[in-house]
N, CA and C atoms as a LAMMPS dump frame, in Angstrom:
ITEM: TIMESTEP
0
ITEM: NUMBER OF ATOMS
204
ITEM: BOX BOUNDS ff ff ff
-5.0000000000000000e+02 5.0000000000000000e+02
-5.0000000000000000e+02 5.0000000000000000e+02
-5.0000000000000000e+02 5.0000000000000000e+02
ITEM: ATOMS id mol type element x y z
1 1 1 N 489.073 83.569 -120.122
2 1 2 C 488.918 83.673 -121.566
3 1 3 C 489.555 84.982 -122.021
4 2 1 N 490.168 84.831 -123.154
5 2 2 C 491.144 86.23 -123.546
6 2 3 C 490.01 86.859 -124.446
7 3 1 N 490.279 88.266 -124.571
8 3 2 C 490.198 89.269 -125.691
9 3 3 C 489.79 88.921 -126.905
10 4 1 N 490.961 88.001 -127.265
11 4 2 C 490.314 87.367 -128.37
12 4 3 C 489.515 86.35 -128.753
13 5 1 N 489.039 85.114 -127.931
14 5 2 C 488.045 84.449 -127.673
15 5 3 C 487.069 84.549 -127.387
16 6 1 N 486.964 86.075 -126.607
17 6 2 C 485.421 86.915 -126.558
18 6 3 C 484.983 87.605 -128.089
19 7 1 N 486.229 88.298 -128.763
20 7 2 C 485.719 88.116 -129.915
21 7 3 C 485.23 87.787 -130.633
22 8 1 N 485.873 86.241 -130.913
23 8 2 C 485.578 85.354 -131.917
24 8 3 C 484.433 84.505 -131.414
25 9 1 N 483.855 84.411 -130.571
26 9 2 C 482.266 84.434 -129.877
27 9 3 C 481.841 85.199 -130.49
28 10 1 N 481.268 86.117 -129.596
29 10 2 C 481.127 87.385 -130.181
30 10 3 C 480.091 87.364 -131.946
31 11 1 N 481.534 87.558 -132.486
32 11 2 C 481.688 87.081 -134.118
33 11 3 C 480.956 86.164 -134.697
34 12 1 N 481.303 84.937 -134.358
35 12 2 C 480.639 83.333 -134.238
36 12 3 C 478.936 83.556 -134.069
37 13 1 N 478.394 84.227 -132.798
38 13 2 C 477.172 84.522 -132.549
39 13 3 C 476.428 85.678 -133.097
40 14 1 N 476.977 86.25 -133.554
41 14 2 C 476.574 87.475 -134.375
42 14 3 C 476.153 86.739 -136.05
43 15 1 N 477.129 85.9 -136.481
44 15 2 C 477.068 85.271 -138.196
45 15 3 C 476.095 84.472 -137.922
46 16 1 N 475.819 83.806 -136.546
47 16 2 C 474.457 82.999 -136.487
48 16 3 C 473.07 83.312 -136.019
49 17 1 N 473.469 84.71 -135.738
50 17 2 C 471.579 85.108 -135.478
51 17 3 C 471.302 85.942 -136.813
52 18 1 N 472.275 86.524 -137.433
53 18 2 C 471.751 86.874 -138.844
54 18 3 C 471.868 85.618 -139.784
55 19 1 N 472.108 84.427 -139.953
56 19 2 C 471.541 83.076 -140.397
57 19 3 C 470.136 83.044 -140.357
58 20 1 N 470.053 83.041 -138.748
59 20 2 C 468.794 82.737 -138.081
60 20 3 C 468.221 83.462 -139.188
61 21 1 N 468.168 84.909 -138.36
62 21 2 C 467.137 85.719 -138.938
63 21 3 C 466.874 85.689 -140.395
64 22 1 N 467.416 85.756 -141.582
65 22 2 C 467.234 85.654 -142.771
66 22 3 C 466.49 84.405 -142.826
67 23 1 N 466.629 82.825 -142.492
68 23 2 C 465.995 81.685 -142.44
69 23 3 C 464.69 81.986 -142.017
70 24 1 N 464.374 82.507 -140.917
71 24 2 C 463.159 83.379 -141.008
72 24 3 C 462.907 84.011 -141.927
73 25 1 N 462.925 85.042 -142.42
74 25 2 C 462.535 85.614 -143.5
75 25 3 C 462.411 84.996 -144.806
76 26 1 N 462.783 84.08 -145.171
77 26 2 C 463.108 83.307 -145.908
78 26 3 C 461.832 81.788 -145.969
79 27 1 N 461.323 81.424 -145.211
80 27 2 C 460.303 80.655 -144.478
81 27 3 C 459.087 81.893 -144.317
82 28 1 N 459.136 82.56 -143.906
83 28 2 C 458.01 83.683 -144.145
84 28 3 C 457.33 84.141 -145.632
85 29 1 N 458.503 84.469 -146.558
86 29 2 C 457.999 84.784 -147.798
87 29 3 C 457.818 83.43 -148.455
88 30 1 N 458.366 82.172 -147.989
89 30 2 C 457.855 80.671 -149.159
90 30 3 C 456.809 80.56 -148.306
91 31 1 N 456.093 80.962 -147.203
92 31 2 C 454.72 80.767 -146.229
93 31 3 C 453.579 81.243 -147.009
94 32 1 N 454.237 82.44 -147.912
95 32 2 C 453.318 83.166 -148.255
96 32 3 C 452.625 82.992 -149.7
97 33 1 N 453.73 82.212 -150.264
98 33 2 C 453.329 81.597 -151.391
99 33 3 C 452.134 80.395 -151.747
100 34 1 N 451.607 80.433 -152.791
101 34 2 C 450.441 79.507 -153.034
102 34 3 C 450.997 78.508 -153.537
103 35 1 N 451.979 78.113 -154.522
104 35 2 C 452.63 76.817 -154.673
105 35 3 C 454.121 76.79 -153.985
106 36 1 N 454.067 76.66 -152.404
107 36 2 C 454.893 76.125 -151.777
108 36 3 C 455.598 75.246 -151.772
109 37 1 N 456.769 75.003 -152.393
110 37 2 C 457.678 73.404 -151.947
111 37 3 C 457.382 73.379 -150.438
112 38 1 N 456.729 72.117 -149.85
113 38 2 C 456.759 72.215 -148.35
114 38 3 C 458.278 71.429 -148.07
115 39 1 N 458.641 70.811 -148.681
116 39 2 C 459.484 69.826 -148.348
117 39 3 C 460.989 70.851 -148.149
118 40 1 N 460.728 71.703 -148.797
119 40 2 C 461.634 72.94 -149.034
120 40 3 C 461.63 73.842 -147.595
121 41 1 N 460.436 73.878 -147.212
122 41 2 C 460.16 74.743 -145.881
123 41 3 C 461.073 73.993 -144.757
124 42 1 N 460.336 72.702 -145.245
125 42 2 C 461.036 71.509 -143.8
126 42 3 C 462.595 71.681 -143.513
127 43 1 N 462.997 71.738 -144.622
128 43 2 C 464.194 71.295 -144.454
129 43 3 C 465.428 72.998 -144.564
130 44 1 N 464.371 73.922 -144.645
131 44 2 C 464.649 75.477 -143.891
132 44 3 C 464.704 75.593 -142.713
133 45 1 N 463.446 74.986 -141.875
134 45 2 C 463.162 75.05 -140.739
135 45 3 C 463.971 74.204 -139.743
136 46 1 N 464.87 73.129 -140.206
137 46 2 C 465.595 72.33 -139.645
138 46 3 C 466.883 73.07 -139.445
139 47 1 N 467.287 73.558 -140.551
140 47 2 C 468.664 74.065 -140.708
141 47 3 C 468.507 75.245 -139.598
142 48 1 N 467.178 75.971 -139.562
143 48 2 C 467.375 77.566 -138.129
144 48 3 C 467.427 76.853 -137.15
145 49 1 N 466.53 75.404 -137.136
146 49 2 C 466.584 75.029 -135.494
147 49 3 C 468.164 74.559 -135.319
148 50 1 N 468.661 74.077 -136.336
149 50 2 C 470.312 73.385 -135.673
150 50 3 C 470.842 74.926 -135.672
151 51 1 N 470.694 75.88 -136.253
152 51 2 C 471.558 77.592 -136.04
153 51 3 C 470.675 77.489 -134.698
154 52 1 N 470.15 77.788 -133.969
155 52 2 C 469.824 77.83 -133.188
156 52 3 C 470.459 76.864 -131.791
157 53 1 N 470.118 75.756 -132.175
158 53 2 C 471.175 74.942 -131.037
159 53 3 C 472.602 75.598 -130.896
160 54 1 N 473.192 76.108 -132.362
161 54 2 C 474.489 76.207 -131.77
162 54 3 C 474.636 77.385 -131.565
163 55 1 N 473.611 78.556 -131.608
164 55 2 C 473.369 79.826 -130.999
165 55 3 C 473.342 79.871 -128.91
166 56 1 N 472.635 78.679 -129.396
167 56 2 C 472.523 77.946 -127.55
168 56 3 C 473.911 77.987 -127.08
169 57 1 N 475.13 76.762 -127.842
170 57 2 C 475.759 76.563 -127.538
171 57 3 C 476.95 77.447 -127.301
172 58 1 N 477.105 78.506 -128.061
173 58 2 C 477.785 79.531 -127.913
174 58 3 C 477.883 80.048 -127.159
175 59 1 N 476.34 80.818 -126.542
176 59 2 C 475.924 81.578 -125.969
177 59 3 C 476.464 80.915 -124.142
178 60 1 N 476.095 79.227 -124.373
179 60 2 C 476.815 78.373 -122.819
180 60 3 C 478.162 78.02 -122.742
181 61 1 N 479.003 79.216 -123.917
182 61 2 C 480.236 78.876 -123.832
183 61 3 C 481.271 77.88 -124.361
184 62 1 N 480.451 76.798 -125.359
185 62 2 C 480.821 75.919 -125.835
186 62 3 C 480.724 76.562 -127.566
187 63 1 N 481.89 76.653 -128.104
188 63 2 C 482.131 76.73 -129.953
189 63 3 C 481.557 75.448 -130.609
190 64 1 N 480.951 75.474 -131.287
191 64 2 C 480.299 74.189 -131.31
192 64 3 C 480.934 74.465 -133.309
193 65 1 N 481.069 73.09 -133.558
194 65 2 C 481.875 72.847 -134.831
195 65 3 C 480.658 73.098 -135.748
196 66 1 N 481 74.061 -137.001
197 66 2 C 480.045 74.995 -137.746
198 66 3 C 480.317 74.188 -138.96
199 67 1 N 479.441 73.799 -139.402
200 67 2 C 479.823 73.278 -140.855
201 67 3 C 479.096 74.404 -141.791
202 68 1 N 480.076 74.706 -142.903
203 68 2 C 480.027 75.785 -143.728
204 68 3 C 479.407 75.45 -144.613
């Protein structure tokens, strides 16, 4: 793997654990609220777990196709 493919890893995995993390934070403060959209939470909590799979996938070397 070149220089620049460790980069753009790298890069790639870096834009997706600060995803992550904000989606957390983000699910934490609507947690905290008394009129919660839950349906709103759900479908927060889906979107970190797929950042997450492809945090996996990165991380095993595979670029996994990012939809923006």
């Amino acid at each position: 793997m070149s220089d620049q493919d460790n980069n753009t890893k790298h890069r790639v995995l870096e834009q997706l654990k600060i995803e992550h993390r904000d989606l957390d934070d983000v699910i934490r403060r609507l947690n905290s609220d008394a009129d919660v959209d839950q349906l709103q939470i759900q479908r927060l909590k889906k979107r970190k777990l797929s950042i997450k799979d492809q945090i996996n996938k990165v991380k095993s070397g595979g670029i996994p196709d990012i939809i923006a």
